[in-house]
VEXMI-451431 format. One line per 4 residues: number of its first residue (from 1); their letters; for each residue z, x, y of N, C-alpha, C. Coordinates in steps of 0.05 Angstrom, whole numbers, plus 5000, padded with zeros to 4 digits. Last residue first. Layout:
BEGIN
NUM) A) Z,X,Y,Z,X,Y,Z,X,Y | ...
end
This chain:
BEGIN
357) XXXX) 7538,6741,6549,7567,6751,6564,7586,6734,6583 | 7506,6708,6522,7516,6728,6519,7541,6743,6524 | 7500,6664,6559,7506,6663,6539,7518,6687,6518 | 7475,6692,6598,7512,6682,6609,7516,6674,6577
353) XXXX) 7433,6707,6588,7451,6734,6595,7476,6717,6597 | 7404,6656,6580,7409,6690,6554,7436,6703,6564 | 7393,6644,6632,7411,6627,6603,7415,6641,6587 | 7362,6684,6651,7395,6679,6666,7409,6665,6644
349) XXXX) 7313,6678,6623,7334,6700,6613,7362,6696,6632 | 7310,6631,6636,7311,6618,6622,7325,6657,6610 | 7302,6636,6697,7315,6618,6687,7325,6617,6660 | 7253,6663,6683,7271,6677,6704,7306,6652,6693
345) XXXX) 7213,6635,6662,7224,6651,6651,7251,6662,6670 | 7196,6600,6705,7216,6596,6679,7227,6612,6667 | 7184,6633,6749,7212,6619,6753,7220,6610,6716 | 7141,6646,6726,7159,6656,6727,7174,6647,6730
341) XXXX) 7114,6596,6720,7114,6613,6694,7138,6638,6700 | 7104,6584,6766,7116,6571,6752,7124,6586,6729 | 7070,6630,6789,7095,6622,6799,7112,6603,6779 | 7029,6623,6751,7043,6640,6741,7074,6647,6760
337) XXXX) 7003,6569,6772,7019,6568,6747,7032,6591,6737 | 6991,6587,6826,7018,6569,6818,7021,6566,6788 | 6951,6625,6810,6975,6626,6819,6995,6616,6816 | 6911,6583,6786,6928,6612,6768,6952,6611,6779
333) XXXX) 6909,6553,6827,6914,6545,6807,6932,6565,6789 | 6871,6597,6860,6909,6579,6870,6921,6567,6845 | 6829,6606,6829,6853,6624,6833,6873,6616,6844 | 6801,6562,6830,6814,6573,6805,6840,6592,6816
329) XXXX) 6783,6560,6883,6811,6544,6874,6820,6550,6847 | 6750,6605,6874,6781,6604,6901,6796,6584,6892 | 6713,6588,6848,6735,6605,6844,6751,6607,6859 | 6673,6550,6837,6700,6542,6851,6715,6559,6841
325) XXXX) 6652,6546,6763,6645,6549,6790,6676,6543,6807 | 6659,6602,6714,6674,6573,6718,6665,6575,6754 | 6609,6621,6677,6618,6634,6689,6627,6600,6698 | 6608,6611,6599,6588,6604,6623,6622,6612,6649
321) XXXX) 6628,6647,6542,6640,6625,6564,6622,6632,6587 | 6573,6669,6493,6600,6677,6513,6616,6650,6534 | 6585,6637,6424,6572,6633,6451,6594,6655,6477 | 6601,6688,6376,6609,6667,6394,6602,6651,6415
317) XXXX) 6573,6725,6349,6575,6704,6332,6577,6671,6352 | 6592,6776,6377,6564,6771,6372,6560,6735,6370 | 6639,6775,6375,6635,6765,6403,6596,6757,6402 | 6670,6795,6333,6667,6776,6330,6650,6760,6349
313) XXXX) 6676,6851,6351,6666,6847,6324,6658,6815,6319 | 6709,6835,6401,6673,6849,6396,6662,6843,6370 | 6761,6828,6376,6742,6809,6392,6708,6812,6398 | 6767,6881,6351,6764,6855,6345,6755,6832,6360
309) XXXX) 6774,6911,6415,6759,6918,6385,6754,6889,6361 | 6811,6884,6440,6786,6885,6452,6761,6889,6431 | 6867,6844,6413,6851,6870,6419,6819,6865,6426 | 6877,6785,6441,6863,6794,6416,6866,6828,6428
305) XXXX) 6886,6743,6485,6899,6747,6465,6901,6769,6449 | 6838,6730,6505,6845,6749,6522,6871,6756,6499 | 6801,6696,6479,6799,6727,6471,6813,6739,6482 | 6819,6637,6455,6830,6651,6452,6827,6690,6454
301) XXXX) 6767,6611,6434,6792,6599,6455,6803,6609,6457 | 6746,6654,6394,6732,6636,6420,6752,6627,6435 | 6782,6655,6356,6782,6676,6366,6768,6670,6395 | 6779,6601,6337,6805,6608,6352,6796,6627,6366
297) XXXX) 6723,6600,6320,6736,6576,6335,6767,6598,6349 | 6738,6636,6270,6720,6641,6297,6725,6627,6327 | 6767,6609,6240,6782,6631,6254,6764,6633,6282 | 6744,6566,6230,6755,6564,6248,6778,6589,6258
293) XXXX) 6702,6591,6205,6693,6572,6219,6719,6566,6241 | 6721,6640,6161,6718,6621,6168,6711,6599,6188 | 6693,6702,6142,6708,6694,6167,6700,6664,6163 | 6654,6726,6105,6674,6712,6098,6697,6704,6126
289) XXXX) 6602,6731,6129,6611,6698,6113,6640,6701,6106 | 6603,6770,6154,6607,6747,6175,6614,6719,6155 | 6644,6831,6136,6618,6805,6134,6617,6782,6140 | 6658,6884,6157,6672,6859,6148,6649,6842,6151
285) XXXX) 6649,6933,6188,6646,6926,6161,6641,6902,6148 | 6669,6915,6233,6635,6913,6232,6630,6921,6196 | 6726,6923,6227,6724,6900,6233,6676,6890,6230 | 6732,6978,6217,6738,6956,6200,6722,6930,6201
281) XXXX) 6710,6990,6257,6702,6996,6247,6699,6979,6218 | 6749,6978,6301,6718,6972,6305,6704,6970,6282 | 6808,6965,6275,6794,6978,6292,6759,6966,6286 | 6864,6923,6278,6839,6927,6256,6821,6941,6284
277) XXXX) 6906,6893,6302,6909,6924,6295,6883,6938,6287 | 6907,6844,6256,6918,6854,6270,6920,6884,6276 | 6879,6816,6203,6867,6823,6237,6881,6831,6258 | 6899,6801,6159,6888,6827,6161,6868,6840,6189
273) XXXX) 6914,6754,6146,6881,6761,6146,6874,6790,6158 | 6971,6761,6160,6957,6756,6138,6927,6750,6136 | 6971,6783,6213,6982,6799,6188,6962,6785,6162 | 6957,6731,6231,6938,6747,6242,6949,6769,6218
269) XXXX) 7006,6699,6223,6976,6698,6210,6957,6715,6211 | 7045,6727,6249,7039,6731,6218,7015,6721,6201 | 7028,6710,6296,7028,6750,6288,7030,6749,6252 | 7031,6668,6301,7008,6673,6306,7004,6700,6294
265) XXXX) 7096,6658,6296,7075,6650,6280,7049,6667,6285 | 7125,6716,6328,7107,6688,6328,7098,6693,6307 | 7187,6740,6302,7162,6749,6306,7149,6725,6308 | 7258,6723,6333,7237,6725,6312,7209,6726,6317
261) XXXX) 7274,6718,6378,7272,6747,6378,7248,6755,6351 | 7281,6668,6391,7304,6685,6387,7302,6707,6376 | 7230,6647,6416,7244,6645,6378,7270,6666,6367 | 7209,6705,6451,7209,6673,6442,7227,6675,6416
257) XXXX) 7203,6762,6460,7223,6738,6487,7225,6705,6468 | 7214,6812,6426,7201,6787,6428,7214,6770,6444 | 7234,6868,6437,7232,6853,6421,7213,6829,6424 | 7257,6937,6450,7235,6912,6463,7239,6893,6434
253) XXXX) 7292,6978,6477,7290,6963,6459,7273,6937,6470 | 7311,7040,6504,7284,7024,6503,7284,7000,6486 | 7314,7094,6488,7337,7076,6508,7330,7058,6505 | 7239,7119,6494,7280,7125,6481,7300,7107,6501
249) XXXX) 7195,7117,6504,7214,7093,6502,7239,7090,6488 | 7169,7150,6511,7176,7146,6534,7194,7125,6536 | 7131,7166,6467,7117,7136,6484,7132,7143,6512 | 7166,7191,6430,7135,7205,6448,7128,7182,6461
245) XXXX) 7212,7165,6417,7215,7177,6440,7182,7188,6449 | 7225,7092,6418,7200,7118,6404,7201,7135,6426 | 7241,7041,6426,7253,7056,6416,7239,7092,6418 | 7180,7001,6394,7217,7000,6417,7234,7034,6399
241) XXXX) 7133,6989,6374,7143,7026,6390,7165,7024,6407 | 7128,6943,6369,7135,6955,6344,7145,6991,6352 | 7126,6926,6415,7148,6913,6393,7143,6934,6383 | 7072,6943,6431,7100,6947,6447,7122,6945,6430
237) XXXX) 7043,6921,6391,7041,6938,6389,7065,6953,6401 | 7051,6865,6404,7057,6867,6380,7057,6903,6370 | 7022,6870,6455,7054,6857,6447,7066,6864,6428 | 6964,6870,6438,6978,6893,6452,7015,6889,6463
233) XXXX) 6964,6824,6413,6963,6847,6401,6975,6869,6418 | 6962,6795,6453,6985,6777,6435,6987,6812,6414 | 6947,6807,6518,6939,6797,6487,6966,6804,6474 | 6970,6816,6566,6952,6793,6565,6938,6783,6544
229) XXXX) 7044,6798,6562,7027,6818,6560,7006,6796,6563 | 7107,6796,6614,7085,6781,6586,7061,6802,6583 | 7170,6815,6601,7151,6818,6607,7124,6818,6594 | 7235,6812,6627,7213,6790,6603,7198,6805,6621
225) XXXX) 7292,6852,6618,7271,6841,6638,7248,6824,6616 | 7352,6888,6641,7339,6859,6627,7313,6852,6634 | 7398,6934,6647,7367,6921,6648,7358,6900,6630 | 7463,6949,6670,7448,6946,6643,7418,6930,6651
221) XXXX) 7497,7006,6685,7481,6989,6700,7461,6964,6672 | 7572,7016,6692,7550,7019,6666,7524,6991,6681 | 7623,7053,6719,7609,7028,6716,7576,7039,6703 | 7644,7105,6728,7645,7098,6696,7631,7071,6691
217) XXXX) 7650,7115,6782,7618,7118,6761,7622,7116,6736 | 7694,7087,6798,7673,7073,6792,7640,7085,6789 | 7738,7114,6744,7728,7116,6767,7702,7092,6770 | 7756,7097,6691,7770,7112,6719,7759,7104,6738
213) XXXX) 7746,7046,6653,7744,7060,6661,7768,7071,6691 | 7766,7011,6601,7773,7042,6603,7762,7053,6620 | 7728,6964,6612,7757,6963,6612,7773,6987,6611 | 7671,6979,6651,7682,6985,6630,7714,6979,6633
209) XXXX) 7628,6930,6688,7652,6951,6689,7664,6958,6666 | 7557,6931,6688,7582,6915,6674,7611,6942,6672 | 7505,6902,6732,7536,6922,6735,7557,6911,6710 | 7452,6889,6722,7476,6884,6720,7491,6898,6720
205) XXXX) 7383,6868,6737,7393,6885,6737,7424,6877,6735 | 7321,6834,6714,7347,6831,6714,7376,6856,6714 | 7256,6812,6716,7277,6834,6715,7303,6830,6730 | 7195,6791,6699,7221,6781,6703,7239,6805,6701
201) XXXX) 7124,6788,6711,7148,6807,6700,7171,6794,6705 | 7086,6762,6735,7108,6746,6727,7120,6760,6713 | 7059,6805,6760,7068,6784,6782,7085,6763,6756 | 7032,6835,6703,7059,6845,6743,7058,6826,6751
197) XXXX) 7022,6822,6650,7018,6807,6680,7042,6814,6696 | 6986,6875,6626,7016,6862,6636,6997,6841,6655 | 6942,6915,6582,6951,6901,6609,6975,6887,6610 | 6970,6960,6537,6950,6941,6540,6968,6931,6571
193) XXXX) 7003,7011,6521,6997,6993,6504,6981,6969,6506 | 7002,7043,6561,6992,7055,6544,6989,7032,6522 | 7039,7007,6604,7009,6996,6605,6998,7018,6583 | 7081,7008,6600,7074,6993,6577,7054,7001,6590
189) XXXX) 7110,7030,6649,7117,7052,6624,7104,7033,6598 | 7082,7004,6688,7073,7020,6682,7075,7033,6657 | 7115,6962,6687,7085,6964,6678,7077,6982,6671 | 7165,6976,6698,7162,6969,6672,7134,6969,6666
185) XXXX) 7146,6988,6752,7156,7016,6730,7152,7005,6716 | 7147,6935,6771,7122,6956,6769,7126,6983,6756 | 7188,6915,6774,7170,6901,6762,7136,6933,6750 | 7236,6956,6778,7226,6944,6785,7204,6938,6777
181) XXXX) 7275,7009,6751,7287,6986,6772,7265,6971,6785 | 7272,7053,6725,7260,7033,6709,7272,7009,6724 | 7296,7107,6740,7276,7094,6749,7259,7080,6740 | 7348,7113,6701,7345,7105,6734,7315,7094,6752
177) XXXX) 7362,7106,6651,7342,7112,6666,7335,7091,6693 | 7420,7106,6655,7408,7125,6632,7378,7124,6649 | 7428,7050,6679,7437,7071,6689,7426,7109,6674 | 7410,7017,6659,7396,7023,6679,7399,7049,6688
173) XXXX) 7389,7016,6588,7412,7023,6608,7406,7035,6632 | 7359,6953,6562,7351,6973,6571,7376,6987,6587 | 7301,6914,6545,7334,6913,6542,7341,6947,6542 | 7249,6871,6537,7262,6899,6540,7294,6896,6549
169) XXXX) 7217,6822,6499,7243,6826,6525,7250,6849,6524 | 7153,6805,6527,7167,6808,6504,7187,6816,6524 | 7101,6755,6505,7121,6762,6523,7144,6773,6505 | 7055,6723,6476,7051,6754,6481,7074,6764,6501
165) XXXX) 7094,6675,6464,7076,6691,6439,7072,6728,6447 | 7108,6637,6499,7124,6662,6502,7107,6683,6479 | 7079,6590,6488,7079,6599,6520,7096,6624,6512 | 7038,6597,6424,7063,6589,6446,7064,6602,6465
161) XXXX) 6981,6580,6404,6997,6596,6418,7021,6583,6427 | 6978,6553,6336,6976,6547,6361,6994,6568,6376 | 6960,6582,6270,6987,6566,6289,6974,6566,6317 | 6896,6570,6238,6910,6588,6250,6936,6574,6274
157) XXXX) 6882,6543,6180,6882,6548,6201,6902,6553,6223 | 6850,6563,6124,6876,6566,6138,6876,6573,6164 | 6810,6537,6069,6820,6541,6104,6848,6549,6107 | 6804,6529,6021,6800,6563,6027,6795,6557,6062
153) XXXX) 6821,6498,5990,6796,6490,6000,6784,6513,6018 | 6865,6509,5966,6839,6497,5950,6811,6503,5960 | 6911,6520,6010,6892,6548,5997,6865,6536,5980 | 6900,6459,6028,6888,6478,6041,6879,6514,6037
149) XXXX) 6921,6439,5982,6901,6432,5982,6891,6452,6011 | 6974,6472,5983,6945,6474,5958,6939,6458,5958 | 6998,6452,6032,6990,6478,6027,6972,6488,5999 | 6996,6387,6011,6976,6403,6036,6968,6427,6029
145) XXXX) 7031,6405,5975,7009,6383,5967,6990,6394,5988 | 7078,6419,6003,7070,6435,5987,7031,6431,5969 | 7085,6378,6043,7072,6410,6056,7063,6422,6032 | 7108,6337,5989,7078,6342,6014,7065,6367,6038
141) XXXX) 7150,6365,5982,7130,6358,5960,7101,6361,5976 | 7175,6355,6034,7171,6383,6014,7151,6379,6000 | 7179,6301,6036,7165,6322,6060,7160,6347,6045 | 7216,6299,5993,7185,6283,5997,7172,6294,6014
137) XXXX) 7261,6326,6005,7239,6323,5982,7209,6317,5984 | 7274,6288,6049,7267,6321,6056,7250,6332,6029 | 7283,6242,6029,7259,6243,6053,7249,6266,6046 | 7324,6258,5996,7301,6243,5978,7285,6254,5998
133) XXXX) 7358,6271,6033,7350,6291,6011,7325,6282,5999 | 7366,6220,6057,7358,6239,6073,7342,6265,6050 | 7388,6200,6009,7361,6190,6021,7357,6206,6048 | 7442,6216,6005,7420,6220,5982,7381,6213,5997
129) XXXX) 7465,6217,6055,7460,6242,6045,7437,6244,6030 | 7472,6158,6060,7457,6175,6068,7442,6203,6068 | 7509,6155,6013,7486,6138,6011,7462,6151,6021 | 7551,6182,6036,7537,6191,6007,7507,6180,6002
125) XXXX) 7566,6148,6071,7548,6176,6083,7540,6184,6050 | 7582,6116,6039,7556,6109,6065,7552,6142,6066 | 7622,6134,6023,7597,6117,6007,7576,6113,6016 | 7655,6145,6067,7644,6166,6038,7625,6157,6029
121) XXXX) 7666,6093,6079,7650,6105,6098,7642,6134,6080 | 7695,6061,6032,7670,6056,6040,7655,6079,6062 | 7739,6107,6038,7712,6105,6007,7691,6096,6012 | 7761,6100,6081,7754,6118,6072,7728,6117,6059
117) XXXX) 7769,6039,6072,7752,6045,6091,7743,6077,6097 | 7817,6053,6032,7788,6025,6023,7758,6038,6047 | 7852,6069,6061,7838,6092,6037,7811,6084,6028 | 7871,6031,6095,7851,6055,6109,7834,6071,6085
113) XXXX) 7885,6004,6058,7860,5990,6071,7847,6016,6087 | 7926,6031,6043,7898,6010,6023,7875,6011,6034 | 7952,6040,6086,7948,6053,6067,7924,6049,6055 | 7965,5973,6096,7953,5994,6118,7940,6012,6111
109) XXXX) 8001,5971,6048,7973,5955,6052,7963,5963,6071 | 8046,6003,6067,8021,6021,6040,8000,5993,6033 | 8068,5996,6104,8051,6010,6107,8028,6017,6086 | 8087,5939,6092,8062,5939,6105,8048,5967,6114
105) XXXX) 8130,5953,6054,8100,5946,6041,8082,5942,6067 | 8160,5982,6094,8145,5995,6069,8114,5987,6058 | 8178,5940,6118,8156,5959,6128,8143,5965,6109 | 8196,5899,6080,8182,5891,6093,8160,5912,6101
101) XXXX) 8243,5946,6064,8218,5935,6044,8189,5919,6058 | 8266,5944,6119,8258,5972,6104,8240,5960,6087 | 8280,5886,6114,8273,5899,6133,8251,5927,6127 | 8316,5891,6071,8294,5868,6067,8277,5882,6081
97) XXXX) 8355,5929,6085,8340,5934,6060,8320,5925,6070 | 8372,5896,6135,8364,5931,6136,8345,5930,6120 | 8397,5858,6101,8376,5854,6125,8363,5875,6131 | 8433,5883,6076,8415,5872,6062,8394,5862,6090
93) XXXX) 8468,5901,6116,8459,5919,6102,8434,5905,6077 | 8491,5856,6136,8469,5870,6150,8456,5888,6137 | 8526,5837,6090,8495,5828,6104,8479,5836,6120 | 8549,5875,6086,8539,5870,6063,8514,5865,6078
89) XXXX) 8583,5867,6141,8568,5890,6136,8548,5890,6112 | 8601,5809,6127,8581,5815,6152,8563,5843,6150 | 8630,5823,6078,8604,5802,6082,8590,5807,6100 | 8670,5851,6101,8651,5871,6092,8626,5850,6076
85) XXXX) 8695,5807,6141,8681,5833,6154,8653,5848,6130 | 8710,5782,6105,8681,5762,6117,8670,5787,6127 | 8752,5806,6079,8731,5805,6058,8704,5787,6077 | 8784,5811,6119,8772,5839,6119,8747,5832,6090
81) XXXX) 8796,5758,6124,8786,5770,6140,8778,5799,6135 | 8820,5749,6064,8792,5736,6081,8781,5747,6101 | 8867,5790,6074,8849,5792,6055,8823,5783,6066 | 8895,5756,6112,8876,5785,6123,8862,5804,6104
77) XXXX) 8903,5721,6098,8888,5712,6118,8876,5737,6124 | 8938,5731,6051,8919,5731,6051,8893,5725,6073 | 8989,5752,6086,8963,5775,6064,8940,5759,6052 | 8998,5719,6102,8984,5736,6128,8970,5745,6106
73) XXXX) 9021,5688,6058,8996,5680,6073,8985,5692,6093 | 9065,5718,6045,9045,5713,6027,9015,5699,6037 | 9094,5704,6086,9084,5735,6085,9058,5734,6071 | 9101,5652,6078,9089,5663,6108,9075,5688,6101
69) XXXX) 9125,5659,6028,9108,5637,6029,9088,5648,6053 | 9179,5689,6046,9161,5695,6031,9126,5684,6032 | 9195,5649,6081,9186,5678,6094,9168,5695,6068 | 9209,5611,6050,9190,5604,6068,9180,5626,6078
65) XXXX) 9246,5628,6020,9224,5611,6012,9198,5610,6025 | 9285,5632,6063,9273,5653,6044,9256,5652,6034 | 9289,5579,6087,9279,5601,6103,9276,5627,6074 | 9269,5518,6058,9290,5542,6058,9287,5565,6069
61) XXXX) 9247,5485,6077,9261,5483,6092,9273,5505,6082 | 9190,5491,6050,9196,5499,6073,9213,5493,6084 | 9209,5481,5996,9196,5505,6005,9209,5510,6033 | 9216,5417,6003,9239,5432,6003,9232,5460,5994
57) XXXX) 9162,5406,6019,9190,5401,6033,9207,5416,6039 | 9139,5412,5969,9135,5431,6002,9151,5435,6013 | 9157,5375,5940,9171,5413,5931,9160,5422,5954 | 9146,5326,5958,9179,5334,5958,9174,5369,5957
53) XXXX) 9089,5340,5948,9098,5336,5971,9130,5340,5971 | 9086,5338,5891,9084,5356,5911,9091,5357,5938 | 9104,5285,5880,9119,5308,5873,9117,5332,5884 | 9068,5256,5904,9094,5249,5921,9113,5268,5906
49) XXXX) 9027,5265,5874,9030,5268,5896,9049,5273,5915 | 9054,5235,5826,9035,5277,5823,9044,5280,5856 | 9049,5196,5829,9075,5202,5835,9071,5236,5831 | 8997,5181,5847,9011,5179,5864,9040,5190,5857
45) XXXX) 8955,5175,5801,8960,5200,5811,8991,5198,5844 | 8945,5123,5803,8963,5144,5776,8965,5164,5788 | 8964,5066,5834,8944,5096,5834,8969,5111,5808 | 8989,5013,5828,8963,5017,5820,8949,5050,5819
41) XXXX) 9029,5033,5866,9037,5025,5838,9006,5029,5817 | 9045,5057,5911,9020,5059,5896,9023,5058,5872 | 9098,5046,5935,9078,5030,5939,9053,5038,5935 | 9126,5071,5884,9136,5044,5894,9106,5042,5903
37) XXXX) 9106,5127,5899,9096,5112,5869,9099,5087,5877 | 9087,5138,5963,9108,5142,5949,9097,5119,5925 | 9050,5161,6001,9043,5158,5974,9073,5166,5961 | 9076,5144,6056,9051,5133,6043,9045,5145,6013
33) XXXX) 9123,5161,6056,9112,5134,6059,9085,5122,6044 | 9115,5213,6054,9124,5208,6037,9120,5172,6030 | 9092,5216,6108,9071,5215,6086,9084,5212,6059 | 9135,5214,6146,9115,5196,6142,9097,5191,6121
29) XXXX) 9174,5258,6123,9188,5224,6121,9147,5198,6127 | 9144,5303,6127,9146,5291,6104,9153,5261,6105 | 9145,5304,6190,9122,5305,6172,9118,5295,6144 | 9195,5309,6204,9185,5282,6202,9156,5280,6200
25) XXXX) 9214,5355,6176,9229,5335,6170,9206,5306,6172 | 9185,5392,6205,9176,5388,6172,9187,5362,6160 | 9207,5388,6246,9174,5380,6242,9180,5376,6211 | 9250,5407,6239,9243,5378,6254,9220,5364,6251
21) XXXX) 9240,5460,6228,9256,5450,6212,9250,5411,6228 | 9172,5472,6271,9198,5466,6260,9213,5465,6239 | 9115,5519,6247,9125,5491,6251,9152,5489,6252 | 9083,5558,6249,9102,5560,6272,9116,5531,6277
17) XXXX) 9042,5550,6209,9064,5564,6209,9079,5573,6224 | 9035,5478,6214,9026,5508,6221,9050,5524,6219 | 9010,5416,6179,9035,5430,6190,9025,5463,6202 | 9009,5388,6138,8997,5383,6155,9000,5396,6182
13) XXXX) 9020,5392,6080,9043,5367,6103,9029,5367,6131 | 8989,5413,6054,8994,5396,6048,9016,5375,6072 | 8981,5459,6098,8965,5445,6094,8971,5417,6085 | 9038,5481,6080,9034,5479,6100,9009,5461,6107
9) XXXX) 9034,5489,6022,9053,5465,6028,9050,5462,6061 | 8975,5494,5989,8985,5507,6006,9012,5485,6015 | 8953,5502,5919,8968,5495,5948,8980,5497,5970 | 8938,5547,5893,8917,5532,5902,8931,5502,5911
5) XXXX) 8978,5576,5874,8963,5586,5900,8946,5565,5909 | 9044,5550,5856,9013,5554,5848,8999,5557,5872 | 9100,5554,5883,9084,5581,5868,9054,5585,5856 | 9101,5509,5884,9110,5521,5908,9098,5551,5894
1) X) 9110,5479,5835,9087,5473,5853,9085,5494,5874
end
């Protein structure tokens, strides 16, 4: 009995392993009492009982027996104990896992759902894309529907002026020509090409220091200036002589103040009927039926625009304009609107030049 593991004789008597030879004595004498065979005549298992109990007994009273028995039980108390420790670590380490799987899966349903709200917002803008395209189609289709029904019908009527149409921008090294510093030189070095308005010239003079330079005459003066014309032709004539040394306009770059430099509408219509530039001659050749109704109309609202020569050719045809009563207030009017007219522009090349530089 004393050698099967799955008794302990210390348990069985009730006992600790710091028990007496006295203890053990009157630990057994009581429980021997009680399951001795005599008085559990009726239990079958009672003399099993009272057999184990004697071999504890006499286990633990023999000190060799017993030191074995003791030894044999540190090793295992410290078996259990180093087998609850690596339960405790097992178990944290499965709490970790669960833990780690827990995240996992809530990042890749996060995942889902962001990739879900990807597709839907791809889908939307795809959606949009297509029906913006459709619109822009359909607008297409229709300028195109207009534009042959208006070559059909043999009108083409002419773009509306814009406020910058006859204004153009010179660009210029102040320093290369020194005496191009004020509203009234620039008039002058255009007026071979048609009138100016001098009072809303705009001019912009700038010191820009060179990163290689020595001295400060290595500073570089640079010119800016808008300057409007009073026909849209004699603009178009300036533009086209930027640059040209017999004019006087070496250094010289003129362009167009509107549309970022691109040529007006109005200049390419006028190109395409072949009224730009057109001398006297041309122009009394040309036969009154085939001018349309509303070129005329424009050329009427519009003569200070024009070369002088074309406008004659046409001036027969046109009622002249009745003389405007209240000229003194016409003229404050002018005024302030070409005060206004300057400051915009004045404003609006200061937004050029910082954009620029």
């Amino acid at each position: 009995m004393s050698d099967d593991p799955e008794i302990n004789p210390y348990d069985l008597l009730g006992l600790s392993t710091d028990a007496t030879d006295q203890d053990i004595r009157t630990a057994y004498r009581k429980l021997s009492l009680k399951v001795h065979p005599d008085r559990n005549r009726n239990n079958p298992e009672a003399g099993r009982k009272f057999h184990e109990l004697t071999q504890s007994y006499e286990l633990l009273l023999d000190p060799l027996r017993r030191m074995a028995l003791d030894a044999k039980q540190r090793l295992k108390e410290a078996s259990q104990r180093r087998y609850a420790s690596a339960n405790d670590k097992r178990k944290r380490m499965l709490d970790e896992l669960e833990q780690r799987e827990r995240e996992f899966k809530k990042a890749k349903v996060e995942q889902q759902k962001k990739q879900q709200e990807i597709y839907r917002d791809n889908e939307t803008l795809m959606e949009q894309g297509r029906r913006l395209r459709e619109q822009k189609e359909k607008e297409l289709q229709q300028r195109e529907e207009e534009a042959r029904q208006t070559a059909e019908s043999g009108v083409d009527e002419p773009p509306s002026l814009g406020h910058l149409d006859t204004t153009v921008r010179l660009k210029y090294s102040a320093s290369a020509l020194p005496h191009l510093t004020s509203p009234e030189s620039l008039a002058a070095l255009l007026q071979p090409f048609g009138d100016t308005d001098k009072d809303s010239i705009v001019l912009s003079i700038k010191t820009r220091t060179s990163k290689k330079k020595k001295t400060s005459s290595d500073d570089v003066r640079l010119g800016t200036a808008l300057v409007p014309f009073k026909r849209i032709g004699d603009a178009f004539a300036a533009v086209c002589a930027s640059g040209t040394k017999g004019r006087g306009l070496e250094g010289v770059q003129i362009t167009w103040a509107g549309n970022s430099g691109e040529e007006p509408e109005l200049i390419a219509w006028l190109k395409r009927h072949g009224k730009l530039g057109a001398s006297s001659q041309v122009v009394n050749e040309q036969k009154p039926s085939t001018w349309n109704p509303a070129s005329v109309r424009f050329f009427a609202d519009h003569p200070r625009y024009f070369s002088d020569d074309l406008y004659k050719g046409l001036h027969s045809s046109v009622p002249a304009p009745s003389s405007v009563p209240g000229l003194d207030y016409e003229s404050l009017t002018l005024m302030r609107m070409r005060e206004a007219e300057r400051t915009r522009l004045e404003r609006e090349i200061l937004e050029q030049e910082a954009a620029e530089g």
